[in-house]
VOPAGU-2260 file (C-alpha; in pm, 1 decimal, decimal comma):
REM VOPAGU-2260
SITE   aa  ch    i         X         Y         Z
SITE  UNK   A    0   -2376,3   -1681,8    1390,7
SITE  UNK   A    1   -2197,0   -1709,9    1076,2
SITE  UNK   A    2   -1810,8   -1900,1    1076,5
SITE  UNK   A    3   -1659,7   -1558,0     974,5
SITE  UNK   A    4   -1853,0   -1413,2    1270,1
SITE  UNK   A    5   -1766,8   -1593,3    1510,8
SITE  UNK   A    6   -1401,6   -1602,7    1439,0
SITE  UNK   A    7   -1394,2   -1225,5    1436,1
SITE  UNK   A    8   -1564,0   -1162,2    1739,9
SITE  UNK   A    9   -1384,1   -1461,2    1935,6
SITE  UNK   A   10   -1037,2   -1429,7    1810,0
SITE  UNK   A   11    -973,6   -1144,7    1679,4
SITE  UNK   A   12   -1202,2    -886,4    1893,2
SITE  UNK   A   13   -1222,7   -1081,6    2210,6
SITE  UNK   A   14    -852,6   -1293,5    2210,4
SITE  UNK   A   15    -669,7    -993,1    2080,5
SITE  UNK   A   16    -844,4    -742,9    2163,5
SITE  UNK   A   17    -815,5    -494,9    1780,7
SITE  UNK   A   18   -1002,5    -172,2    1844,0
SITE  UNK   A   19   -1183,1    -178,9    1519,3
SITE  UNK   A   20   -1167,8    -398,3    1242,4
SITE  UNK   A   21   -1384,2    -336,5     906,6
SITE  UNK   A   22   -1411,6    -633,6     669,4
SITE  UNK   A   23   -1552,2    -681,7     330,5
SITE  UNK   A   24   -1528,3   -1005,8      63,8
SITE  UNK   A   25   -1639,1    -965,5    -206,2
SITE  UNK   A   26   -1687,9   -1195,3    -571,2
SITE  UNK   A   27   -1725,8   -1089,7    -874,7
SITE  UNK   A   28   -1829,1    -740,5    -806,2
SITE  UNK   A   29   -2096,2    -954,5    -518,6
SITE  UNK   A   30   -2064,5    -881,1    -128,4
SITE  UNK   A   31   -1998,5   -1236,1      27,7
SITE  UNK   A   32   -1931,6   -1093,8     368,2
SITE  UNK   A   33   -1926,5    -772,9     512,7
SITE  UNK   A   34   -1863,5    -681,5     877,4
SITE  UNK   A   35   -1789,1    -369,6    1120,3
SITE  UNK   A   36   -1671,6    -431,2    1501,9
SITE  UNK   A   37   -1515,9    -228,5    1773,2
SITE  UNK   A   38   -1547,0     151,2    1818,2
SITE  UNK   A   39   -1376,8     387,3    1593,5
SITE  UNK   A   40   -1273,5     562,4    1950,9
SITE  UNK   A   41   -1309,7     390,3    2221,1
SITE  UNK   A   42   -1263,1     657,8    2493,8
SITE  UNK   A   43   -1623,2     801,6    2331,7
SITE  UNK   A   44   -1751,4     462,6    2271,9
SITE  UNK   A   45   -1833,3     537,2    1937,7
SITE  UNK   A   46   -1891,0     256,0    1743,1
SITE  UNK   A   47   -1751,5     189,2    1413,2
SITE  UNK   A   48   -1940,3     166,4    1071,2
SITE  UNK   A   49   -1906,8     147,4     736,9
SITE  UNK   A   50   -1840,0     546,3     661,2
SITE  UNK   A   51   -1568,8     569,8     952,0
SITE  UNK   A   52   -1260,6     582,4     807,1
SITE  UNK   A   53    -836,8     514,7     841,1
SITE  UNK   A   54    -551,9     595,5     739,9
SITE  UNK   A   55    -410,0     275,5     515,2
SITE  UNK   A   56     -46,2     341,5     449,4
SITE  UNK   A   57     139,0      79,2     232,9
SITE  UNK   A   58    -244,4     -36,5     130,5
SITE  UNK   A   59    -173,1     296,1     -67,8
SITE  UNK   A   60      69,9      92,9    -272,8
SITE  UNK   A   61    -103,4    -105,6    -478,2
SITE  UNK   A   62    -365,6     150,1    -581,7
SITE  UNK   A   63     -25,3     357,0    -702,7
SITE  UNK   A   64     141,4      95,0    -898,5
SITE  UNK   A   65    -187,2      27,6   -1060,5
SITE  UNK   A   66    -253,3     407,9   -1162,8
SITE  UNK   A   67     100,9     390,2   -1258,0
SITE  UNK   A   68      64,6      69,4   -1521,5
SITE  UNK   A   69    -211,2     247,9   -1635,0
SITE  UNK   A   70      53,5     500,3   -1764,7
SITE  UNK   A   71     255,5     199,6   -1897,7
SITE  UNK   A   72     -23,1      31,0   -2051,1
SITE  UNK   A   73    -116,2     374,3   -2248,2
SITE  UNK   A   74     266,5     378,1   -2405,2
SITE  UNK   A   75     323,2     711,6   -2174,0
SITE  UNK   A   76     586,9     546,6   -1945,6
SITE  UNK   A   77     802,7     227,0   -1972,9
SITE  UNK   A   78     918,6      34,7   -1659,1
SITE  UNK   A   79    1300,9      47,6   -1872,8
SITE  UNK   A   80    1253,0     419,9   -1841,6
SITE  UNK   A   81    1547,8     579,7   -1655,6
SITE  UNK   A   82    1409,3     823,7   -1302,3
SITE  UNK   A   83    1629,0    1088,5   -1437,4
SITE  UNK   A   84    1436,6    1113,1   -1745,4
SITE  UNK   A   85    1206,8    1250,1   -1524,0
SITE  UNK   A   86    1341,6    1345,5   -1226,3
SITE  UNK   A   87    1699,7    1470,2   -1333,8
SITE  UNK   A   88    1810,0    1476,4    -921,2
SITE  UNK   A   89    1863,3    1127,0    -949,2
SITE  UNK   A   90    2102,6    1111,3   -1227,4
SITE  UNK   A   91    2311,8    1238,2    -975,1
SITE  UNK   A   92    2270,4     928,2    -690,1
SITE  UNK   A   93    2557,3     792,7    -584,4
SITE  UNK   A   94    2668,4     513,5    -315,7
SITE  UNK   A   95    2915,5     550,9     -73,1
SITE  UNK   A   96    3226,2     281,9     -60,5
SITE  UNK   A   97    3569,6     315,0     170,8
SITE  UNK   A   98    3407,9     681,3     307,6
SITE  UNK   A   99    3415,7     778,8     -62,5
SITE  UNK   A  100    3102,9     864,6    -361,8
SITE  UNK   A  101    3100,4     664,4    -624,1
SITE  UNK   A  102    2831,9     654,3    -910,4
SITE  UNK   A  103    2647,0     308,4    -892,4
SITE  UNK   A  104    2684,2      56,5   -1180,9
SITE  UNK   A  105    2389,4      83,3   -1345,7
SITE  UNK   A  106    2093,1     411,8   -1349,8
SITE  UNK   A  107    1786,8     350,3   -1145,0
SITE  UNK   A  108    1471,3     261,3   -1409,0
SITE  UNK   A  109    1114,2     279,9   -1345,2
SITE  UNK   A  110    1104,7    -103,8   -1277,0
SITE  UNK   A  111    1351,6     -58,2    -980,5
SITE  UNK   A  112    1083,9     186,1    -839,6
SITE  UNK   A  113     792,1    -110,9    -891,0
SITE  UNK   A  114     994,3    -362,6    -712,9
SITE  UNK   A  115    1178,6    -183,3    -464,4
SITE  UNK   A  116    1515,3    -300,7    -607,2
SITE  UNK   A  117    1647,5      96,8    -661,6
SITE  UNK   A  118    1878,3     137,4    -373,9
SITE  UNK   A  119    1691,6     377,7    -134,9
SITE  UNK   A  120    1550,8     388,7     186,1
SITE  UNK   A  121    1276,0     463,4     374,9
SITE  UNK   A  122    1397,9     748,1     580,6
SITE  UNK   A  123    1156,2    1073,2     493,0
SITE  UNK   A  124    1335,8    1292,6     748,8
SITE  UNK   A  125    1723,5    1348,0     599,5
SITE  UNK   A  126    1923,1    1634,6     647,5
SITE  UNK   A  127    1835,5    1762,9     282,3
SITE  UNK   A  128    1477,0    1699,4     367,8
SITE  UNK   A  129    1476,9    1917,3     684,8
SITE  UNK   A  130    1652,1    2173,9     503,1
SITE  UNK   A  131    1438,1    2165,9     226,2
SITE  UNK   A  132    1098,2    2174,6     517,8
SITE  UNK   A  133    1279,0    2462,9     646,6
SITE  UNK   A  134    1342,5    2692,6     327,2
SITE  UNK   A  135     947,1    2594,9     199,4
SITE  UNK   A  136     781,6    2647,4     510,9
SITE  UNK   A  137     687,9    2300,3     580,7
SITE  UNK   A  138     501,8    2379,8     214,0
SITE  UNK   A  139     776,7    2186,5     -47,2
SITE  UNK   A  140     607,2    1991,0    -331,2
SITE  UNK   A  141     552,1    1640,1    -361,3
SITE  UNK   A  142     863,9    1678,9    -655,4
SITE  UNK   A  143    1035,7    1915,7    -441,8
SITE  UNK   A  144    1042,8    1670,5    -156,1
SITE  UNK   A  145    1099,4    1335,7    -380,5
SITE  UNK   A  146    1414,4    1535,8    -545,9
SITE  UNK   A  147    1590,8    1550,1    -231,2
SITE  UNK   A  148    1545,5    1163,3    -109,4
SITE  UNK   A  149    1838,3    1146,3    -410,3
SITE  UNK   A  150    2087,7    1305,0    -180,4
SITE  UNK   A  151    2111,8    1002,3      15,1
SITE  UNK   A  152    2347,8     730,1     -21,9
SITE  UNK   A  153    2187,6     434,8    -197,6
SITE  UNK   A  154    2243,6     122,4       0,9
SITE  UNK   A  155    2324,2     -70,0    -262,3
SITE  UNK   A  156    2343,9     -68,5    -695,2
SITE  UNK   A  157    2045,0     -52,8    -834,6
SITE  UNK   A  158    1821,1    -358,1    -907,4
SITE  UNK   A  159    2098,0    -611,5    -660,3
SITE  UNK   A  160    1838,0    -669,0    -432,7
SITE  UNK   A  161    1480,7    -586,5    -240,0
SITE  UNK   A  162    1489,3    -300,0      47,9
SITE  UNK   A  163    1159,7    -146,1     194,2
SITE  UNK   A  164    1190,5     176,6      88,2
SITE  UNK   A  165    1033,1     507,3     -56,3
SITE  UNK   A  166    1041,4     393,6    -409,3
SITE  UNK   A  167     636,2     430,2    -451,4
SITE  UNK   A  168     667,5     777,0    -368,4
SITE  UNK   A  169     916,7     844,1    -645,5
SITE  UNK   A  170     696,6     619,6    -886,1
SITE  UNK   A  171     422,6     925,6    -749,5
SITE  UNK   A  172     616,9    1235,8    -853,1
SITE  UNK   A  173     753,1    1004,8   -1195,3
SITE  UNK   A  174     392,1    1005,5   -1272,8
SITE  UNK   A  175     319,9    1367,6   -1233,1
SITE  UNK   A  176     561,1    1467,6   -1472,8
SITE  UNK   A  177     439,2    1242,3   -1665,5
SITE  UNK   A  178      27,7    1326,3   -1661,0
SITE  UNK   A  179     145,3    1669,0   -1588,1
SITE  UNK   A  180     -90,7    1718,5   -1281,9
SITE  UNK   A  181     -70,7    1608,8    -902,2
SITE  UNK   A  182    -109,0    1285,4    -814,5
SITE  UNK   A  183    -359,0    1304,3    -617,5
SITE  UNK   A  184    -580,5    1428,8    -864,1
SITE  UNK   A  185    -449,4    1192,2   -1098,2
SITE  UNK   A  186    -596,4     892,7    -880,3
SITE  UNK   A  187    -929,3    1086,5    -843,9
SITE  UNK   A  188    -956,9    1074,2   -1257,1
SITE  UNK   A  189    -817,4     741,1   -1301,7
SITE  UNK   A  190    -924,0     547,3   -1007,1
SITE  UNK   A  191   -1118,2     691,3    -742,0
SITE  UNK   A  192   -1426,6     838,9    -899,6
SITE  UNK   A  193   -1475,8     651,6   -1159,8
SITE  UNK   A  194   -1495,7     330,9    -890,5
SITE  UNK   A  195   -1726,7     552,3    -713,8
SITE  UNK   A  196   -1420,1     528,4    -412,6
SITE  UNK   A  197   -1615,6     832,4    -282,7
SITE  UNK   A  198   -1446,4     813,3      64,3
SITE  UNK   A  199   -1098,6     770,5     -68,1
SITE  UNK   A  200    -822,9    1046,1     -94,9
SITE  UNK   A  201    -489,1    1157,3     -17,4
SITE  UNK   A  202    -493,0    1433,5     197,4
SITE  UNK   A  203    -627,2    1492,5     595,5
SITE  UNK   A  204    -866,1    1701,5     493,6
SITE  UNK   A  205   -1052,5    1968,9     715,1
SITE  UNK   A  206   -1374,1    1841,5     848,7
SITE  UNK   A  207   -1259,9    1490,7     895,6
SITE  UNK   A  208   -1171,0    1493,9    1238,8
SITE  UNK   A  209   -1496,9    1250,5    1351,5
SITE  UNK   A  210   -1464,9    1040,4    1057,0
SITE  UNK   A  211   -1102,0     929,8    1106,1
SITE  UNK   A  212   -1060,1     589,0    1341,8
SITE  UNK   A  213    -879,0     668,3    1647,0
SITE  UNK   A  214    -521,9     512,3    1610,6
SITE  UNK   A  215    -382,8     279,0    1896,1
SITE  UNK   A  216     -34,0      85,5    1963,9
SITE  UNK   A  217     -26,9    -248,9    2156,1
SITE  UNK   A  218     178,2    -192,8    2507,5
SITE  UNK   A  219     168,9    -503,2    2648,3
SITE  UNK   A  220    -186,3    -650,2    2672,6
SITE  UNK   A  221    -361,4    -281,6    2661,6
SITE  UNK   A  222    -402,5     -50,3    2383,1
SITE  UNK   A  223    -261,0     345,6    2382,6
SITE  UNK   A  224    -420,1     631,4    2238,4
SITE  UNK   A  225    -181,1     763,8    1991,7
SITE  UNK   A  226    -433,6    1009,5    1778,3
SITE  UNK   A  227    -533,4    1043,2    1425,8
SITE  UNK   A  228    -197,3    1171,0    1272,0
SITE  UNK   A  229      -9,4     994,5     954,3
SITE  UNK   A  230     391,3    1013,8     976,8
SITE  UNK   A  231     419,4     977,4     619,4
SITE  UNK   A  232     265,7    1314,2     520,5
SITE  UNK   A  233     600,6    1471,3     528,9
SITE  UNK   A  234     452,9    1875,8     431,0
SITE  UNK   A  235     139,5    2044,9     388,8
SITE  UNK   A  236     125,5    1992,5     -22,3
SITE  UNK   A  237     328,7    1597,5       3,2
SITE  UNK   A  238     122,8    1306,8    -179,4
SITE  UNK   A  239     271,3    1061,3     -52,1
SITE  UNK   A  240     192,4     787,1    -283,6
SITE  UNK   A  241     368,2     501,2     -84,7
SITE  UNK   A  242     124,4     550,6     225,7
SITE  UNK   A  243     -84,6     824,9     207,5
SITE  UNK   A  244    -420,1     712,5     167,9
SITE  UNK   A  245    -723,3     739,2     402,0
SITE  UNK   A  246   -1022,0     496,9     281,6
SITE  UNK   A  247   -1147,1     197,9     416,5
SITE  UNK   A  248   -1274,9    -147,2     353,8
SITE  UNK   A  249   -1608,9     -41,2     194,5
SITE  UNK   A  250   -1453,0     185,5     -63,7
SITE  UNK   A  251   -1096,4       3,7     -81,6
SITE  UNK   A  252   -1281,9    -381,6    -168,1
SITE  UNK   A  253   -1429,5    -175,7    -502,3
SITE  UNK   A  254   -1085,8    -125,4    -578,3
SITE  UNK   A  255   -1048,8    -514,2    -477,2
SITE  UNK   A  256   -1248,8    -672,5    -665,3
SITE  UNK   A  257   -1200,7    -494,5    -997,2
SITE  UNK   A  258    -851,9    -656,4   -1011,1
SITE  UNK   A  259    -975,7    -988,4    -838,6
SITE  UNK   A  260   -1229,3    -944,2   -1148,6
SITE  UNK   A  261    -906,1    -888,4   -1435,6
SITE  UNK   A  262    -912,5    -521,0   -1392,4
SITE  UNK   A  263   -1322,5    -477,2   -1435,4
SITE  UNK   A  264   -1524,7    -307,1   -1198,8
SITE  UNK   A  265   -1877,8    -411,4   -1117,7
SITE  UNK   A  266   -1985,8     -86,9   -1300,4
SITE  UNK   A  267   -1797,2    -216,4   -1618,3
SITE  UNK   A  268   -1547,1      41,2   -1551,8
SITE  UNK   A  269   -1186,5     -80,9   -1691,6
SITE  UNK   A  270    -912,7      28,0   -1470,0
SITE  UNK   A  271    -651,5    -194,8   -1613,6
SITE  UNK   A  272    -613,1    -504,7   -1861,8
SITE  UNK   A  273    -565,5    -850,5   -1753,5
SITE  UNK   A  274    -209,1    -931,2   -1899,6
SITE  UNK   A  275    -153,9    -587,7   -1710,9
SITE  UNK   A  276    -257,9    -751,5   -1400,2
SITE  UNK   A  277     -78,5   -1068,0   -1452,6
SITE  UNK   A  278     204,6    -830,6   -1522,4
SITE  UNK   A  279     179,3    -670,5   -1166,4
SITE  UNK   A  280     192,4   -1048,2   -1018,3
SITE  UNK   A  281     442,7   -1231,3   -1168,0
SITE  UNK   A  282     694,4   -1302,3    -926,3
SITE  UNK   A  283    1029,6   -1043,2    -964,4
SITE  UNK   A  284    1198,8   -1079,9    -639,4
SITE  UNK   A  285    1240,2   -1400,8    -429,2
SITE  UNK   A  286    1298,1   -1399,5     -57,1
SITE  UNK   A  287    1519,0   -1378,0     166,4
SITE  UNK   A  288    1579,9   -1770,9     101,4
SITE  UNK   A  289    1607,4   -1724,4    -251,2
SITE  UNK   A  290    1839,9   -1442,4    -190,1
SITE  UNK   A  291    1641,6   -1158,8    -334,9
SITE  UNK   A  292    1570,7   -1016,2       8,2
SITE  UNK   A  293    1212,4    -990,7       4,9
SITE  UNK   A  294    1056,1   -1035,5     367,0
SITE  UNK   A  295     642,2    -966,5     403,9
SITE  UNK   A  296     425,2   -1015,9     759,1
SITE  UNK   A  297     289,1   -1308,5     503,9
SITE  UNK   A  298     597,0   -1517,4     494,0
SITE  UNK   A  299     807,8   -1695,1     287,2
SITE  UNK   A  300     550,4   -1858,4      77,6
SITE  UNK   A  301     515,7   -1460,0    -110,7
SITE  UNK   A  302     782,0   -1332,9    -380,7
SITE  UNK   A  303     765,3    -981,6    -460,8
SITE  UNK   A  304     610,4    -896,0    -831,9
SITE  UNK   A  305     573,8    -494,0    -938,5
SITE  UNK   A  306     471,3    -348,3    -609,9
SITE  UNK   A  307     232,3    -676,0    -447,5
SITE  UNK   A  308     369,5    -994,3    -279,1
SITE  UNK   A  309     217,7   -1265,1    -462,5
SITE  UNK   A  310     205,2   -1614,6    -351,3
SITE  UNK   A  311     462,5   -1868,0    -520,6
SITE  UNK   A  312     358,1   -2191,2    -280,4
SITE  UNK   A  313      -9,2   -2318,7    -217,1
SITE  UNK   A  314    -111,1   -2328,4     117,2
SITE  UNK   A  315    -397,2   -2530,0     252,0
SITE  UNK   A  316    -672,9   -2274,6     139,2
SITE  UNK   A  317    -524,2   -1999,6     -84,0
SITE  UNK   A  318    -393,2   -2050,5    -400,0
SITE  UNK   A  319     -90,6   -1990,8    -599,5
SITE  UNK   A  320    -164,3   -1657,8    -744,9
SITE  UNK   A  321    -374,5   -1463,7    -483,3
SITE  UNK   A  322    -170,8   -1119,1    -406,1
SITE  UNK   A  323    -212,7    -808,1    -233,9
SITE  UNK   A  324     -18,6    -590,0      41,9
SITE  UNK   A  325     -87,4    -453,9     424,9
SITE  UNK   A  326     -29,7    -130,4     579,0
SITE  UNK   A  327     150,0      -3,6     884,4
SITE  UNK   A  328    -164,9      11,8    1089,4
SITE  UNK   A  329    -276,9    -363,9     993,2
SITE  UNK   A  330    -488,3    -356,0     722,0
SITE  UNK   A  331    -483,2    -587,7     457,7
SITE  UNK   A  332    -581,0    -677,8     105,6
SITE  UNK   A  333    -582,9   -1017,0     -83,3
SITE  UNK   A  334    -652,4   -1057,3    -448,1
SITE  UNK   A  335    -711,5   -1386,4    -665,3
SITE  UNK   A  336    -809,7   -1291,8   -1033,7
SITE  UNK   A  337    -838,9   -1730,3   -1045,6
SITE  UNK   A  338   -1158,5   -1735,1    -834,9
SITE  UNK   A  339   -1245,8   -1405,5    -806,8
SITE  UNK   A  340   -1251,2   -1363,2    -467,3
SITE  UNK   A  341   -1105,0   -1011,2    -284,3
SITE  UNK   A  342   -1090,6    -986,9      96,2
SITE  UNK   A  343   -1022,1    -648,5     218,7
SITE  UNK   A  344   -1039,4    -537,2     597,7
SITE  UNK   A  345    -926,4    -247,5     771,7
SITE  UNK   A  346    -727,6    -210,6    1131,0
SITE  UNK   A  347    -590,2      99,8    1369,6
SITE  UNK   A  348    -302,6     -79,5    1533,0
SITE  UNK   A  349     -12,8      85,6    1468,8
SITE  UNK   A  350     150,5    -212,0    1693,9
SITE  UNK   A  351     106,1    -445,4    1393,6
SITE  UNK   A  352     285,3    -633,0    1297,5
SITE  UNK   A  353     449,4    -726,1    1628,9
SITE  UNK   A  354     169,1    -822,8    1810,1
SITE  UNK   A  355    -131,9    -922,1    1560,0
SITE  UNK   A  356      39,7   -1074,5    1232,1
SITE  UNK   A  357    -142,4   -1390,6    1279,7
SITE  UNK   A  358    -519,3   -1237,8    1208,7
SITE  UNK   A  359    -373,0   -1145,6     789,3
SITE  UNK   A  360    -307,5   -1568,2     786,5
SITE  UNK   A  361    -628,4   -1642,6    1007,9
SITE  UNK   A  362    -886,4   -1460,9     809,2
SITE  UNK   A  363    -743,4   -1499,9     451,2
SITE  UNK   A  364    -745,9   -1882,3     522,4
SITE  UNK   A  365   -1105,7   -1890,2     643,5
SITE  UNK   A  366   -1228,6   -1619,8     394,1
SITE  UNK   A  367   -1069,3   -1892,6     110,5
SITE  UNK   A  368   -1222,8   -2149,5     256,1
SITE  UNK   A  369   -1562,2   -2036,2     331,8
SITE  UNK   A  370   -1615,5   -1826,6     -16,2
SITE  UNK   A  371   -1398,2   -1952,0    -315,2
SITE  UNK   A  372   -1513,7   -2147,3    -551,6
């Protein structure tokens, strides 16, 4: 039994008990390592393969910001672009100080959006939006929807400081009016087909029922059922581009290793240029130490750069560099354009990262170890 192995069935699927995990690393546009364990639903011990498939939340992110630089790198958008110029709702976002509206001291600009510096939040379910699910019939565009996150009280000026928030789901509906199409079908064109991501979408669609993973939370030491549904799809026709993804780790490590590979896929496809890339990376917002407020499961050794945490301090195996992002259910995606190397795996723990942080550090560190060169 290989190291990887035998660390993955000991640790992580014996010690800790994940439901299913999906894992591929890949070089270079090569398979180093690729792995299935668990059951996609363990009540009808169903094992999981290759074609099962999860939701990924925030691992949605980075395929948005890099669909979205695509627009940047094409001279259609600029990240000193004001939201309103596209969105005119949020020319009218305000803040609230002594009980009363004020206008904040500077507009919110594309670049906010990228690094989560614009002032919002990350709560989907406001008043306005409620109303707005109401009046639509739970049926409210993605625009619709995004237009109405501006009638809530910013938290703080624009571009002061990092805050978690729904700010890749306004990049989404920025980039419709841009391309002048949905993004969801924007992705298809510009990412998933031609990556050949033929498992990867936006939507729940009908007739994937016994394809999705079952989805668990951690109680204790057991696991509880808690179904196939994804919070974040907040009506019928929302794209949420902040976590609405279902894919998994075969489809999601193409995606992987093109940037791990400067933005070239192993079909020669170009999905982005390498200064573009090293764009993405470059450290914008320090951490909580630094006082830029930017907290990941990773840790402190990860600034924020234009929607990925990338890594500002070596540690023993990965190096200064690698970046990536996670999603609410525990999967995970690391990036190093340096070696090459892209490790991608997939998880249904909606518990994470409370009770299973330590397998992103474990398996990064031996997947560095074992397969860069």
């Amino acid at each position: 039994m290989c190291e990887m192995t035998d660390y993955i069935k000991n640790f992580i699927m014996t010690e800790k008990k994940v439901p299913a995990f999906g894992i591929e690393i890949k070089r270079h546009g090569e398979s180093l390592y690729s792995g299935y364990f668990g059951f996609s639903d363990h009540e009808r011990n169903i094992p999981l393969n290759k074609d099962h498939l999860f939701f990924m939340y925030s691992m949605t992110k980075p395929i948005t910001v890099s669909a979205v630089m695509r627009l940047v790198e094409e001279g259609k958008l600029s990240l000193e672009d004001r939201v309103d110029k596209y969105l005119p709702a949020f020319s009218n976002v305000y803040l609230i100080k002594d009980g009363v509206k004020v206008k904040p001291n500077n507009p919110i600009t594309v670049k906010h959006l990228f690094t989560m510096t614009a002032g919002l939040t990350y709560d989907m379910y406001t008043d306005a939006v409620n109303d707005l699910k109401k009046r639509t019939d739970n049926k409210a565009s993605t625009q619709e929807v995004v237009n109405e996150f501006a009638k809530t009280p910013l938290i703080d000026h624009p571009g002061k400081r990092f805050n978690y928030s729904l700010c890749h789901d306004v990049l989404g509906a920025v980039a419709e009016v841009v391309t002048g199409k949905p993004f969801s079908d924007y992705l298809d064109e510009i990412v998933f087909r031609p990556l050949g991501m033929k498992n990867s979408r936006m939507f729940n669609s009908e007739g994937l029922a016994d394809k999705i993973v079952t989805q668990y939370s951690c109680s204790g030491s057991d696991y509880v059922n808690v179904g196939k549904g994804n919070g974040f799809y907040i009506t019928e026709n929302y794209v949420s581009s902040g976590a609405g993804l279902i894919s998994n780790a075969t489809d999601y490590s193409i995606f992987a290793d093109t940037l791990a590979n400067g933005g070239i896929s192993k079909n020669g496809y170009r999905l982005l240029n390498l200064k573009t890339i090293e764009l993405l990376t470059s450290p914008q917002v320090g951490t909580n130490e630094d006082k830029g407020g930017f907290t990941c499961a990773c840790g402190k050794d990860y600034f924020y750069g234009l929607g990925v945490r990338t890594r500002v301090r070596e540690s023993e195996y990965s190096p200064i560099g690698e970046f990536g992002w996670d999603g609410a259910a525990g999967s995970y995606v690391c990036m190093d354009v340096k070696s090459g190397l892209s490790v991608t795996f997939t998880m249904n723990t909606l518990s994470w990262p409370s009770t299973l942080s330590c397998v992103h550090d474990g398996i990064r560190e031996l997947a560095f170890k074992l397969y860069a060169k």
